[in-house]
C-alpha positions in Angstrom: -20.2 15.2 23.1 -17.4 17.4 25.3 -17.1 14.3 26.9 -16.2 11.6 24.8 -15.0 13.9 21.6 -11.6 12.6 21.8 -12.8 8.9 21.3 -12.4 7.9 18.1 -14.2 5.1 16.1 -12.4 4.2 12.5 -14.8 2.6 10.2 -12.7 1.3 7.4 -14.1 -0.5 4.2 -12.1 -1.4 0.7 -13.4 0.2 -2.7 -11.4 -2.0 -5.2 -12.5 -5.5 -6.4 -9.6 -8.5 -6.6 -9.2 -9.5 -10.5 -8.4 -12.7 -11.8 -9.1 -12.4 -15.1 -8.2 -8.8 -16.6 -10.7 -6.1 -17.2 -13.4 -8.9 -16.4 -14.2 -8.1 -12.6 -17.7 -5.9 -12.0 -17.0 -6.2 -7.9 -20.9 -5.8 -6.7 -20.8 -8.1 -4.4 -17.3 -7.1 -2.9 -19.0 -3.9 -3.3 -21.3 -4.5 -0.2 -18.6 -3.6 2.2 -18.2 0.0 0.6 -21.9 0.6 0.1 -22.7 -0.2 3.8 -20.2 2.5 5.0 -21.7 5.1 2.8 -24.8 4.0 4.1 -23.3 4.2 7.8 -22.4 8.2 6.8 -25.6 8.9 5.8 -27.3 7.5 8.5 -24.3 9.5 11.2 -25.0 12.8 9.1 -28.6 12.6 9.5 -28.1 11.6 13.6 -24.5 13.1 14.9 -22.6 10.4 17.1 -21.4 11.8 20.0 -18.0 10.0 19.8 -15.6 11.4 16.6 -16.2 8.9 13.9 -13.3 8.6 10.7 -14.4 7.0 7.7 -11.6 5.2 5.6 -12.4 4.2 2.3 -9.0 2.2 0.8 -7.6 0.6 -2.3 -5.0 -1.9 -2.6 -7.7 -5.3 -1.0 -6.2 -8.0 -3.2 -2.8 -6.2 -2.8 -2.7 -7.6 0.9 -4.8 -5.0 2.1 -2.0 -2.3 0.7 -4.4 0.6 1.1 -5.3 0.1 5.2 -1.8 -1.2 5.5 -0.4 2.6 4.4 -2.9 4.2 6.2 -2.1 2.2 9.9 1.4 3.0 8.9 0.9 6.8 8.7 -1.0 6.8 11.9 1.3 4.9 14.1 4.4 5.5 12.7 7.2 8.0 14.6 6.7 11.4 13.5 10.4 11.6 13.7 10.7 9.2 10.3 7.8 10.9 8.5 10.8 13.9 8.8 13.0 12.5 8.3 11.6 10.9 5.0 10.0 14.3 3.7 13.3 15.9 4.0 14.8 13.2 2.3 12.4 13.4 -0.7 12.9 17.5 -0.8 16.6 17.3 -1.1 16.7 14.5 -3.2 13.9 16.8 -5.7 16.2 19.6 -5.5 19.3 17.5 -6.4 17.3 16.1 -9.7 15.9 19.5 -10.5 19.7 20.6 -10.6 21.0 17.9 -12.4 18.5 18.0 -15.2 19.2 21.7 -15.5 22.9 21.0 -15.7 22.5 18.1 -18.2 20.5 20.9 -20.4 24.0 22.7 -20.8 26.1 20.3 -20.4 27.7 19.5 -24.3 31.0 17.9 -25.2 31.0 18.3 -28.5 31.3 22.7 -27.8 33.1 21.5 -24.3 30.8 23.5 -22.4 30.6 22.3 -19.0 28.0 24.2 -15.8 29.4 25.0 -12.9 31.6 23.0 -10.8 29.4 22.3 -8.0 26.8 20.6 -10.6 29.0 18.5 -12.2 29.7 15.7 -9.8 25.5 15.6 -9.8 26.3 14.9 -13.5 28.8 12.8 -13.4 26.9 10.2 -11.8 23.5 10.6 -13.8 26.1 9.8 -16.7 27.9 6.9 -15.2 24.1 5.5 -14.1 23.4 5.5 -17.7 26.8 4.5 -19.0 26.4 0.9 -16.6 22.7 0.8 -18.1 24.0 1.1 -21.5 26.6 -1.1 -20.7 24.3 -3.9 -18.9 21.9 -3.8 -22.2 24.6 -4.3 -24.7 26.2 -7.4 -22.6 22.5 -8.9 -22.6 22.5 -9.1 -26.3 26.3 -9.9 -26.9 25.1 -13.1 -24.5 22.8 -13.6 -26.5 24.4 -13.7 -29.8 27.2 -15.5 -28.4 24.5 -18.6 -27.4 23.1 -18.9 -30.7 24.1 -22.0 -32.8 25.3 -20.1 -35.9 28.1 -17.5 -34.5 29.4 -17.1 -38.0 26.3 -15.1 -38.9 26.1 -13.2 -36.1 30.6 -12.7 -35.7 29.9 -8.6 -37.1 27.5 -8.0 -34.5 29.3 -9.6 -32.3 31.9 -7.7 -32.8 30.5 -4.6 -32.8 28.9 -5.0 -29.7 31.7 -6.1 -27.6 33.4 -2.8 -29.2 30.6 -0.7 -27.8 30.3 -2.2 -24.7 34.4 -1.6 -24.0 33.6 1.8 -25.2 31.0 1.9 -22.5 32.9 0.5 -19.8 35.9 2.6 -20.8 33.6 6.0 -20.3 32.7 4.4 -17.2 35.4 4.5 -15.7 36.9 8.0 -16.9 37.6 10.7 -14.3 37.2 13.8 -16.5 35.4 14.2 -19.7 37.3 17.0 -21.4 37.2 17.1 -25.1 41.0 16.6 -25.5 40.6 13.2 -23.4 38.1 11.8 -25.9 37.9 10.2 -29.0 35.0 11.9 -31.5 33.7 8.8 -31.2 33.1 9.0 -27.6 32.5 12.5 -27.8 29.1 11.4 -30.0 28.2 8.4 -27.5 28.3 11.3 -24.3 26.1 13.3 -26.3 23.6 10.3 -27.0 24.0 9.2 -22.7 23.4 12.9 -21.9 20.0 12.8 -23.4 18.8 9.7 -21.8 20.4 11.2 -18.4 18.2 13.9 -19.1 15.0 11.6 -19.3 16.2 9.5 -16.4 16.5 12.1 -14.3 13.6 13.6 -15.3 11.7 10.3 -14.1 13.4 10.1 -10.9 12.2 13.5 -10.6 8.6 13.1 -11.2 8.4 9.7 -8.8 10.4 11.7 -6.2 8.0 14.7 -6.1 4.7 12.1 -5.9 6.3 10.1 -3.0 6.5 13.4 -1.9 2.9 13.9 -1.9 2.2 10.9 -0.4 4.3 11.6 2.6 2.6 15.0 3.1 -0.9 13.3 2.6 0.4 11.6 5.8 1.4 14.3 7.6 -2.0 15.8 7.2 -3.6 12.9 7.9 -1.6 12.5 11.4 -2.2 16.3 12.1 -6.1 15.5 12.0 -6.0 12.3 14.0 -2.7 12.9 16.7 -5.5 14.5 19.3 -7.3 11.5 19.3 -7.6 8.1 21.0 -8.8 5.0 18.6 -11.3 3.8 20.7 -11.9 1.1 18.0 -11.3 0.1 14.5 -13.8 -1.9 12.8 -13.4 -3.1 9.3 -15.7 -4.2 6.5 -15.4 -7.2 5.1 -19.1 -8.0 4.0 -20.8 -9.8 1.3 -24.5 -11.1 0.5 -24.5 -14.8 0.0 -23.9 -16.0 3.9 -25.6 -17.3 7.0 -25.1 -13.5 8.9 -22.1 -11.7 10.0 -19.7 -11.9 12.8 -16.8 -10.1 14.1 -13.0 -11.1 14.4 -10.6 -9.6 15.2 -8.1 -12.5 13.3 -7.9 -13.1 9.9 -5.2 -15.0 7.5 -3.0 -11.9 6.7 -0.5 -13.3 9.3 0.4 -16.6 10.7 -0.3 -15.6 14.1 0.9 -17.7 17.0 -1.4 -20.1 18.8 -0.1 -18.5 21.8 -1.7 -14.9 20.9 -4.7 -14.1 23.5 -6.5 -11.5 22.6 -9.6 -12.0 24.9 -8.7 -10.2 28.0 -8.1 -6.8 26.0 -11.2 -7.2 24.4 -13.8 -8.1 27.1 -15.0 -4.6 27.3 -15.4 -4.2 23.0 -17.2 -7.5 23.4 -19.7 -6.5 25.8 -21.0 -3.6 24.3 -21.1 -5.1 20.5 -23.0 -8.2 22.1 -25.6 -5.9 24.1 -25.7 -3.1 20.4 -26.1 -6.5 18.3 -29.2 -7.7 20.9 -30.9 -4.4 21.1 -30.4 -3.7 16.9 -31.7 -6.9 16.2 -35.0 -6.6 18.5 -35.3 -2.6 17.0 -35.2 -4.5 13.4 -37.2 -7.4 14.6 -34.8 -9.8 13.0 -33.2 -12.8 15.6 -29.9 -15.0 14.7 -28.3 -12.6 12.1 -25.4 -11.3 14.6 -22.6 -14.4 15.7 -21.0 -14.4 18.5 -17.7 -15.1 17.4 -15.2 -12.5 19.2 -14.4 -14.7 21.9 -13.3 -18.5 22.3 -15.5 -20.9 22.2 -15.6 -24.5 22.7 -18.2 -25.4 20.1 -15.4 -24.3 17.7 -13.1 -22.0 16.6 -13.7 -18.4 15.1 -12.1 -20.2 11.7 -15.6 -22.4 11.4 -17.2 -19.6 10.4 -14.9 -18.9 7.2 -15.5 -21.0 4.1 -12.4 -18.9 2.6 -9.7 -17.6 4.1 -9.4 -13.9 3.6 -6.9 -11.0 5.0 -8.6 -8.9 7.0 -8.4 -5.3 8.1 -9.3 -5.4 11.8 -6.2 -8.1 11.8 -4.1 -5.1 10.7 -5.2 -2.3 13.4 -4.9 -4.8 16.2 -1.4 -6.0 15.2 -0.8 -2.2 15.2 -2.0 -1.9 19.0 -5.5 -0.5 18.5 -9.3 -2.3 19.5 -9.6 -3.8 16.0 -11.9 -5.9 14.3 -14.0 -6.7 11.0 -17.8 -7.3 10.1 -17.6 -10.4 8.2 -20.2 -12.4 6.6 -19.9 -15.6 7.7 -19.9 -19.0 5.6 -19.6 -17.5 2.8 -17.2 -18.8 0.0 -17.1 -15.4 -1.8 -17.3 -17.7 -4.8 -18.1 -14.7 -7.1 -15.2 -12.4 -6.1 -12.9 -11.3 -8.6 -14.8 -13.2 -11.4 -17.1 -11.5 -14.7 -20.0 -13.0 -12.2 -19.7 -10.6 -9.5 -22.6 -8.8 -11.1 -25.8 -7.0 -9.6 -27.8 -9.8 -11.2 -26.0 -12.3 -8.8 -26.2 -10.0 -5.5 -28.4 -11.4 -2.9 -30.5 -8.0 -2.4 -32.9 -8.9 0.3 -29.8 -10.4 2.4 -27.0 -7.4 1.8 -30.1 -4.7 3.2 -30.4 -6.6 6.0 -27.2 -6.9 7.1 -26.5 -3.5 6.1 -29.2 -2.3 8.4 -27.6 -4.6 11.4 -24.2 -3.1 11.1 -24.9 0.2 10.4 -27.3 -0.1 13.9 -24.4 -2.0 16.0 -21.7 1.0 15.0 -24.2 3.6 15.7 -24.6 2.1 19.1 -21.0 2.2 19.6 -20.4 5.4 18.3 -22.2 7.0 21.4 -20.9 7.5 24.7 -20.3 3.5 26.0 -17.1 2.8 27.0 -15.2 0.7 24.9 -11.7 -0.5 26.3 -10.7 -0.8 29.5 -7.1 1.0 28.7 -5.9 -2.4 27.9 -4.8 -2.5 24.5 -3.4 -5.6 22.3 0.1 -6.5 22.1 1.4 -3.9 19.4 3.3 -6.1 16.4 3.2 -3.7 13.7 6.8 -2.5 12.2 8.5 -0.8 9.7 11.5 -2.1 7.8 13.7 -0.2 5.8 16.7 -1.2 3.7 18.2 -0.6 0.6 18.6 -3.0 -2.6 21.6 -3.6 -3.9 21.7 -3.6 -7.6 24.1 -5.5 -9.8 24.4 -5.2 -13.6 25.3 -7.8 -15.9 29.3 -8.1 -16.7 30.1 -5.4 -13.4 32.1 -6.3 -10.7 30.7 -5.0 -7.8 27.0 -3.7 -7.2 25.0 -0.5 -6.8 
């Protein structure tokens, strides 16, 4: 619709199951979440919405809800750090690409050295690896020098704290011309060029996927930036409960008692309450839909929980948007992440039904109803950025 194009509604539902034991984790009942949004596309295929509608399908639910966490981030984050960052990750690609080239002729056995502006890329791909070496061989010299019999172990010893002076003596060297080396030395360079080589080769291959990854973002924000989320809701469903509810809480963060989220909901609330009414008569169910969006004095929304999930409505409302998640309420989730979660032990008759309910509230809400009143939740989602600050055994200061 012309008029109400620019809304959008973000369905979002988790394809992954949480694993406690290995390998041993079918996921169908956590798969009712992801099998009522494919059922909510075919249903929006067959009768078009008139507000836009994004479908997000994400990985990473036992990870703290990883996947929808990356995707809120590459929605609302500044454009000018997604720059920033791509930039980053080209220039540091093209400063790999020429290192690994110059470690390929780089030899100090011939004394054949690339051209000057490469080598200082070298020369710290070789002091990298010279630390690493260095950090390994102090590992085991500790060890040796721990054990109860030393006078077994006094060669070893020795020759390890020969090689690790070697090391640190490389280390520290501001030139590695043949006539300021040893032949020794000269066949240790020749061994640290080659695992240069294949570090830098694997800085190179994770650089060029974060790569990816950022550019996936970029496309993603291209496709969304013209539009206003006019709600997010989330699906967090499964087949053994007393019905479903919506929240727009969950126990991802510690939220402070003083958080009010009512007043910037009162317009959501209204039209789920009057899509789950009119859905439930259509279906002639009664009692499946909670009201549990708003305070009440019977009890809190946390009554309705049996576990204590993360959810992914907690996540777009933290990040400023009208979100919220379908939950199945009283529901212990007993199976999840167990070798029980099986089709055998899915509660059929109950996940259809609720399937049908949800997918008939969001294609009420998906038409032209207003949502939000243009007053949006507190926004609380950040980014932080640092570095790490690495320090190998037996050195002084840190990376």
């Amino acid at each position: 619709d012309p008029d109400v194009k620019n809304e959008m509604v973000l369905v979002e539902a988790f394809y992954d199951s949480s694993i406690h034991v290995a390998g041993l984790s079918p996921g169908a009942d956590e798969a009712c979440g992801v099998a009522t949004l494919l059922e909510f596309a075919r249903r929006i295929i067959e009768n078009p919405p008139q507000k836009t509608v994004l479908l997000v399908a994400s990985a990473g639910h036992p990870q703290t809800l990883s996947g929808m966490r990356e995707f809120i981030w590459g929605i609302s984050e500044r454009s000018k750090t997604v720059k920033q960052m791509k930039l980053a990750f080209k220039s540091q690609i093209k400063k790999t690409r020429q290192t690994i080239d110059g470690l390929k002729t780089l030899s100090f056995q011939n004394n054949t050295f690339p051209e000057p502006g490469v080598m200082p890329l070298l020369d710290v791909a070789i002091k990298e690896r010279l630390k690493t070496e260095a950090d390994s061989v102090s590992r085991q010299l500790m060890r040796l020098r721990l054990e109860e019999d030393q006078d077994a172990d006094s060669e070893a010893i020795k020759e390890f704290a020969g090689m690790r002076q070697m090391l640190r003596r490389l280390t520290w060297k501001t030139s590695y011309e043949s006539e300021n080396l040893s032949q020794e030395e000269i066949l240790l360079l020749e061994k640290i060029v080659a695992q240069a080589s294949s570090d830098s080769k694997a800085v190179l291959l994770d650089t060029e996927q974060q790569l990816v990854f950022i550019e996936d973002v970029d496309r993603l924000r291209r496709h969304t930036r013209e539009y206003d989320i006019a709600a997010s809701v989330s699906l967090h469903l499964s087949s053994h409960g007393t019905g479903l509810g919506a929240f727009n809480y969950g126990w991802l963060f510690p939220f402070r008692p003083r958080i009010n989220r009512v007043s910037s909901y009162s317009r959501l609330d209204e039209a789920l309450r009057l899509a789950a009414a009119t859905t439930e008569q259509e279906l002639g169910i009664t009692g499946l839909f909670k009201d549990t969006l708003r305070p009440s004095r019977q009890g809190s929304w946390k009554n309705f929980f049996v576990d204590q999930p993360p959810l992914g409505g907690e996540l777009t409302a933290i990040a400023g948007y009208h979100g919220l998640s379908f939950v199945t309420t009283h529901d212990a989730r007993a199976f999840w992440g167990t070798s029980s979660d099986t089709l055998e032990n899915l509660n059929r008759p109950f996940a259809l039904q609720q399937a049908h309910v949800v997918c008939g509230i969001m294609q009420k809400l998906v038409q032209n109803i207003k949502l939000h009143d243009d007053n949006y939740p507190r926004k609380g989602f950040a980014t932080l950025t640092g570095s790490a600050k690495f320090l190998r055994h037996g050195e002084l200061f840190a990376d």
